[in-house]
C-alpha positions as CSV (number, residue, x, y, z in Angstrom):
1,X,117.5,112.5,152.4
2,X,114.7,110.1,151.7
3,X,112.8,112.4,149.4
4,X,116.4,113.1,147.7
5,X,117.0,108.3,147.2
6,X,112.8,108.7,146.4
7,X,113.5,111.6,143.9
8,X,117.0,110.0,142.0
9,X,114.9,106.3,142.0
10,X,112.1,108.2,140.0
11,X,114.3,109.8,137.4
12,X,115.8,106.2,137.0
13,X,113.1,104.6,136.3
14,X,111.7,107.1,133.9
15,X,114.6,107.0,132.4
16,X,114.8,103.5,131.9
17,X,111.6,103.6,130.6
18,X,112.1,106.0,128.1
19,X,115.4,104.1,126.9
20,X,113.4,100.9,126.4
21,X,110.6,102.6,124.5
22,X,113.0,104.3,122.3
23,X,115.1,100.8,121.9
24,X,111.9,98.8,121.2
25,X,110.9,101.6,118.2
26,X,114.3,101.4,117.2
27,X,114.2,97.5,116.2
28,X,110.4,97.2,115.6
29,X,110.6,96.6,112.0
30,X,108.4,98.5,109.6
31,X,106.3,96.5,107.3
32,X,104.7,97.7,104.1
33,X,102.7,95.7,101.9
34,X,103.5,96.1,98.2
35,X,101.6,94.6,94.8
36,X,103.2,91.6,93.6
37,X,104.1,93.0,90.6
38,X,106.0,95.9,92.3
39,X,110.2,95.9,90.9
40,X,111.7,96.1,94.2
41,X,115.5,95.4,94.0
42,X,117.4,95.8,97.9
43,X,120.7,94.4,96.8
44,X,120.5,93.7,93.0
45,X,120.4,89.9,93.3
46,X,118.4,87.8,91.3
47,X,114.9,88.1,92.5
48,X,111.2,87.2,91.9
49,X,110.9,89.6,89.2
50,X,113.5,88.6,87.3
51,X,112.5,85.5,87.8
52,X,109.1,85.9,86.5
53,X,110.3,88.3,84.0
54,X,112.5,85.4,82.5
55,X,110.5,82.9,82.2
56,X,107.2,84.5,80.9
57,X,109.6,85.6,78.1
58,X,110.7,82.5,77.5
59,X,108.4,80.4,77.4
60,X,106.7,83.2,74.9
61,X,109.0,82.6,72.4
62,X,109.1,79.1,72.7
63,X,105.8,79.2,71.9
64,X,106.0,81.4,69.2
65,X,108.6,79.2,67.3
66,X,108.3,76.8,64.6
67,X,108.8,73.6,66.7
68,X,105.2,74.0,68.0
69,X,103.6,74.0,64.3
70,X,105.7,71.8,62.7
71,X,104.6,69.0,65.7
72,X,100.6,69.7,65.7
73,X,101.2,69.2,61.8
74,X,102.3,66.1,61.7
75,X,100.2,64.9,64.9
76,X,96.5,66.2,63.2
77,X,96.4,69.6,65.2
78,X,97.2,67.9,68.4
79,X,99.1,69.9,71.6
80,X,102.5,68.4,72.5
81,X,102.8,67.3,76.2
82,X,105.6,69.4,78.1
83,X,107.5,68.3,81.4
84,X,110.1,71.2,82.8
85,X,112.9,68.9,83.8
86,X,116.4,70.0,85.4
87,X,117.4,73.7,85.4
88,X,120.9,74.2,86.7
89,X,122.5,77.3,88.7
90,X,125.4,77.7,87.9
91,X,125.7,81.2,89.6
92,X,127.7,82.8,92.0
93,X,124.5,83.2,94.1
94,X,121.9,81.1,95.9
95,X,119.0,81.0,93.7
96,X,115.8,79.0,94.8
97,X,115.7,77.2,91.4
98,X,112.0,75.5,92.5
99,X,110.6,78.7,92.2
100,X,111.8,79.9,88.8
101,X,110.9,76.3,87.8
102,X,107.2,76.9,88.8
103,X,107.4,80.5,87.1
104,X,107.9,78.3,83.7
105,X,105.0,75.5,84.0
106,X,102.8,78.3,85.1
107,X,103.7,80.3,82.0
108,X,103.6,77.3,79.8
109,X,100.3,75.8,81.1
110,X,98.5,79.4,81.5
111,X,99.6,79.4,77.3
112,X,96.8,77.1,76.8
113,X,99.1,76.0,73.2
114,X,100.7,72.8,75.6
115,X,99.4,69.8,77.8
116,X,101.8,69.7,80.8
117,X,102.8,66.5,82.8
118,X,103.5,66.0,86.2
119,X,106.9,66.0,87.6
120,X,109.0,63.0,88.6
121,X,108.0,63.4,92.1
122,X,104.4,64.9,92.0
123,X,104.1,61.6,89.2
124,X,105.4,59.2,92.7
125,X,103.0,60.9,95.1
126,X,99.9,59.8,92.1
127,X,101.5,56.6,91.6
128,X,101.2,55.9,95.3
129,X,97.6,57.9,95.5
130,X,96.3,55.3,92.7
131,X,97.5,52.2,94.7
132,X,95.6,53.6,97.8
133,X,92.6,54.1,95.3
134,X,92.3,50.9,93.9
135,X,91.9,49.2,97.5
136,X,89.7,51.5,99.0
137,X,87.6,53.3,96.4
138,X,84.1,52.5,94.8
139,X,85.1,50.3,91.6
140,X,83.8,52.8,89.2
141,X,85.8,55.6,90.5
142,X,89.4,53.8,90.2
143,X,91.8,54.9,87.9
144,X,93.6,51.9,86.3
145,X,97.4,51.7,85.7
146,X,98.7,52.4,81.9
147,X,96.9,55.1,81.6
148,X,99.1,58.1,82.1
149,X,100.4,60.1,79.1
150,X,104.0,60.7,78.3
151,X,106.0,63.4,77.7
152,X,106.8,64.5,74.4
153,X,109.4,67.7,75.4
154,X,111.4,68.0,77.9
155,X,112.7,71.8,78.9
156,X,115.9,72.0,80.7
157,X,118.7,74.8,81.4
158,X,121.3,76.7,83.6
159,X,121.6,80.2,85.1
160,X,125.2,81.5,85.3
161,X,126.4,84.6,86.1
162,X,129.4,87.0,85.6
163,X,130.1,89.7,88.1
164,X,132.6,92.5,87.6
165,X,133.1,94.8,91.2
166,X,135.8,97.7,92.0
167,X,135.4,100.5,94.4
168,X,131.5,100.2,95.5
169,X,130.3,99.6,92.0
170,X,129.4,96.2,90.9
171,X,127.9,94.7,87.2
172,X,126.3,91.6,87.7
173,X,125.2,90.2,84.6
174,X,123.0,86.9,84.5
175,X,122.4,84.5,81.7
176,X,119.5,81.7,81.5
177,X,119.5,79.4,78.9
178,X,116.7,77.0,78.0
179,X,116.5,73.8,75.8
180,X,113.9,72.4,74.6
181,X,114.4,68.1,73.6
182,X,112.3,66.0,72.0
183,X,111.8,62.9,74.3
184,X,111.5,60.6,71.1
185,X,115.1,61.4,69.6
186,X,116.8,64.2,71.6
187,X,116.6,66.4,69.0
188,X,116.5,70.3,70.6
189,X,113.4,71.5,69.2
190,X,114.1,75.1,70.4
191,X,117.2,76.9,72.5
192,X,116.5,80.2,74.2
193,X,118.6,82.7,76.1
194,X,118.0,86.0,78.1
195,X,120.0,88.0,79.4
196,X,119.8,90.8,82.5
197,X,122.5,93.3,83.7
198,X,122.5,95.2,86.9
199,X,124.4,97.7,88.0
200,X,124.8,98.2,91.6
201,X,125.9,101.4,93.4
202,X,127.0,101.3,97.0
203,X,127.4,104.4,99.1
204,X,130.4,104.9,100.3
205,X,130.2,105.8,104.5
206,X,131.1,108.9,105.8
207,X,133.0,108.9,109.1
């Protein structure tokens, strides 16, 4: 009778065991490191290649519009100063903004064809830098006030979407639009759009 409680207790326990082990592989996620460059779309929302895809675009034609010419012209070959000001989204979808903003100063600066200013708030955390400068640093090495340089465009926009769904199907289609304003008059220097559809197919489950 003992051996027979000893016997059932093992086959419990291995059991068990083997239950666990196969529950544990079961939600152990698998991780596989891609290149950053890889197009990897899971549920066809707006991502960080569209992102990146977008604004390197962009920002190319921007640059490749007359705007630029006619202001290093009439300012003796000299590169107008960009800020990236307030890009709206208007979308159905959450859509970290801050990071499509970065994907456009990074496109613009790496251009080499613009001078790019510091945001309002990076400009706040220098501002307060300065101040901490001028009471503690050597005399030579502080930077006096006045000296900053000003903006002469100011990029600004909106993402918006449409999306269109019937019987596991859906077409999402997203539009960015840029401005570029001249700081001095408001004139738009240069309006851009781009455009992405998707089209997502969802399998239908099989009972």
């Amino acid at each position: 009778m003992v051996k027979i409680r000893f016997y059932r207790s093992s086959l419990f326990i291995l059991f068990f065991g083997i239950l666990t082990l196969l529950v544990g592989c079961a939600t152990t996620p698998k991780v596989e490191r891609k290149a950053v460059e890889t197009t990897i779309d899971l549920s066809g929302r707006w991502n960080d290649v569209d992102s990146r895809m977008v604004s390197e675009e962009m920002i190319k034609d921007c640059l490749n519009r007359p705007w630029l010419e006619r202001f290093s012209a009439r300012h003796g070959g000299k590169a107008p100063t960009v800020i990236v000001g307030r890009v709206r989204n208007r979308s159905h979808e959450h859509i970290n903004v801050q990071t499509f903003v970065k994907d456009l100063e990074m496109a613009l600066i790496n251009s080499g064809r613009v001078q790019f200013v510091a945001s309002k708030g990076e400009r706040a955390g220098v501002r307060e830098e300065r101040l901490d400068i001028a009471k503690h640093a050597s005399e030579e090495t502080i930077k006096g006030p006045g000296e900053e340089i000003g903006a002469d465009f100011m990029l600004i926009g909106s993402i918006n979407t449409i999306r269109d769904e019937i019987a596991g199907k859906a077409v999402i289609f997203y539009q960015t639009n840029l401005e570029l304003i001249d700081m001095a008059n408001n004139l738009k220097a240069w309006v851009g759009e781009k455009k992405i559809k998707k089209l997502i197919k969802r399998p239908r489950v099989k009972w």
